[in-house]
C-alpha positions as CSV (number, residue, x, y, z in Angstrom):
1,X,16.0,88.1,172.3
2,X,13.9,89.8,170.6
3,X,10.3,88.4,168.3
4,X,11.9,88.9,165.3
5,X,14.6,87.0,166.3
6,X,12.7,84.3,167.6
7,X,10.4,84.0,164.2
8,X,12.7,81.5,162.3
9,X,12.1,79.0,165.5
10,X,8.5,79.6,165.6
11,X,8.0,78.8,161.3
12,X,10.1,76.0,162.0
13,X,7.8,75.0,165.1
14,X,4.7,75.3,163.0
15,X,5.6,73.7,160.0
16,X,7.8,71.0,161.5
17,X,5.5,69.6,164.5
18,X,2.6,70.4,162.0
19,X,3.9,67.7,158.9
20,X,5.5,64.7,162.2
21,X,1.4,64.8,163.3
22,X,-0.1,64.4,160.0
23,X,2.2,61.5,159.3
24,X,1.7,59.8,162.2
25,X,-2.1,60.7,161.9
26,X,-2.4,59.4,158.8
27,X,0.1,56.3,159.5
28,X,-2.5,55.3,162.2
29,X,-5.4,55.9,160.2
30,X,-4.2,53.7,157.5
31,X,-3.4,50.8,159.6
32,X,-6.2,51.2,161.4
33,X,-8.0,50.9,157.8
34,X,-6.4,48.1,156.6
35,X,-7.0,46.0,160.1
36,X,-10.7,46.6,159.4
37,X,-10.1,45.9,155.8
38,X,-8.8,42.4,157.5
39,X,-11.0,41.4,159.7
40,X,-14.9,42.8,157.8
41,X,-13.3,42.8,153.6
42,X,-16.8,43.7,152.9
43,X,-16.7,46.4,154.5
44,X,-13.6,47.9,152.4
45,X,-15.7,50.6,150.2
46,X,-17.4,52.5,152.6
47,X,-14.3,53.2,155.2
48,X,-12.3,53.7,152.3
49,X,-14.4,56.8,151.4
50,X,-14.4,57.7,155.1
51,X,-10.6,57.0,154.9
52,X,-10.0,59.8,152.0
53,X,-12.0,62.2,154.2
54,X,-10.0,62.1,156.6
55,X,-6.7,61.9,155.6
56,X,-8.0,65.3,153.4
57,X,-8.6,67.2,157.2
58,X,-5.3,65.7,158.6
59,X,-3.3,67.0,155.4
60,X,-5.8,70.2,155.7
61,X,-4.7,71.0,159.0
62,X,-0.5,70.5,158.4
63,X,-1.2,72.5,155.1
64,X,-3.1,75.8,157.4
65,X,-0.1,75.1,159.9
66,X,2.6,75.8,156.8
67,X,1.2,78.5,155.4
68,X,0.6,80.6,158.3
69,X,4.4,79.8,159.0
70,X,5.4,81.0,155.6
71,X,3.3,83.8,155.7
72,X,5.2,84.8,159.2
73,X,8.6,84.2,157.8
74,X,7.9,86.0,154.5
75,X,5.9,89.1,155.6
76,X,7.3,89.4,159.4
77,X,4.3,90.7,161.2
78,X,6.3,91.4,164.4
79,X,9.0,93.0,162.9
């Protein structure tokens, strides 16, 4: 087989593996969050900003993964 016939697998690789991580990142982080939330409530405001932050570099990092992916599936670099 040749790259270009492997390409579809690899898009589907990136993109795929990329989105399971961030949900289950950002599942974690949020029951992580809302165990804190339980246990120190007033603590709530601050983590919550730290919360955003990070759930913005999880979604960061799927959202580089995809769009390398697309930009491999649309202009085929190793064709």
């Amino acid at each position: 087989m040749t790259s270009a016939e492997l390409l579809p697998l690899g898009v589907c690789h990136m993109i795929g593996l990329g989105a399971i991580g961030s949900c289950v990142g950002i599942g974690h982080l949020a029951g992580r969050y809302i165990e804190s939330a339980a246990r120190q409530p007033a603590l709530m405001e601050p983590l919550l900003t730290k919360v955003f932050l990070m759930v913005g570099v999880l979604d960061g990092a799927f959202l580089i993964a995809s769009g390398i992916g697309l930009w491999f599936a649309t202009a085929n670099p190793f064709h």
